[in-house]
N, C-alpha and C positions, 0 to 999 in steps of 0.2 A: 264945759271945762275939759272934759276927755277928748272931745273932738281938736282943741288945741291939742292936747299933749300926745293923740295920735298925728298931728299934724306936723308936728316939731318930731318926733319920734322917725316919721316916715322920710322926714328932709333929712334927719340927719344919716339916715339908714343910704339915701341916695347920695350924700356926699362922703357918706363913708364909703360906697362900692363905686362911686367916682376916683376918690384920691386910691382907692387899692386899686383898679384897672389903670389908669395914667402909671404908678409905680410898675407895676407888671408891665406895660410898653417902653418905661423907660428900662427895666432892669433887659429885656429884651432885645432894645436897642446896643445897650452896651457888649452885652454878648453877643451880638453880631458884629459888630465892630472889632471887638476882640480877634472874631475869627476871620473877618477880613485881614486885619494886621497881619494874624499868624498867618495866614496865605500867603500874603506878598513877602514877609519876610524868609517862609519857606521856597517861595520861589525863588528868591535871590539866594537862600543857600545851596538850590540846588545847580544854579546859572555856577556860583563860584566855585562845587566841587569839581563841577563837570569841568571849567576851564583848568583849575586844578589838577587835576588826572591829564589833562590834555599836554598840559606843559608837564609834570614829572613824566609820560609817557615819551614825547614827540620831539620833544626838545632834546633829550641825549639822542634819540634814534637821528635826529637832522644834526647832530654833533658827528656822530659815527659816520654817516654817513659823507660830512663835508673832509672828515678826515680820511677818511678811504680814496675820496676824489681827487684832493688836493694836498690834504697835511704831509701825506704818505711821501711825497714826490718834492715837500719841502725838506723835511727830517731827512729825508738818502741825501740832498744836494747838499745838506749842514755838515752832514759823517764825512765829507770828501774833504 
């Protein structure tokens, strides 16, 4: 009789340290994925700052710069 209830005792010992390993690879999995997500979505916010900064920076400077070339020389021809 003991040898069953070591028997049953030892299975269930194994399916308890089964379902807790499977749980720990899934809890595992998820947090990786987590941090895959937070990567790509940090990569795209840092794609959007950077064109961000590019247009507030580049876009007035190619403003000024169309208007020094050309606007300059329409503004005199309007004053006349």
């Amino acid at each position: 009789m003991s040898i069953l209830l070591a028997a049953t005792l030892a299975a269930s010992l194994v399916g308890l340290a089964k379902t807790l390993l499977l749980t720990l690879i899934l809890v595992l999995n998820a947090v990786l994925a987590f941090l895959a997500a937070l990567a790509t979505w940090k990569t795209y916010l840092a794609i959007g700052v950077k064109l961000g900064l590019i247009a507030l920076f580049c876009v007035p400077v190619i403003g000024v710069l169309l208007f020094l070339i050309w606007g300059q020389r329409v503004v005199r021809d309007n004053q006349r």
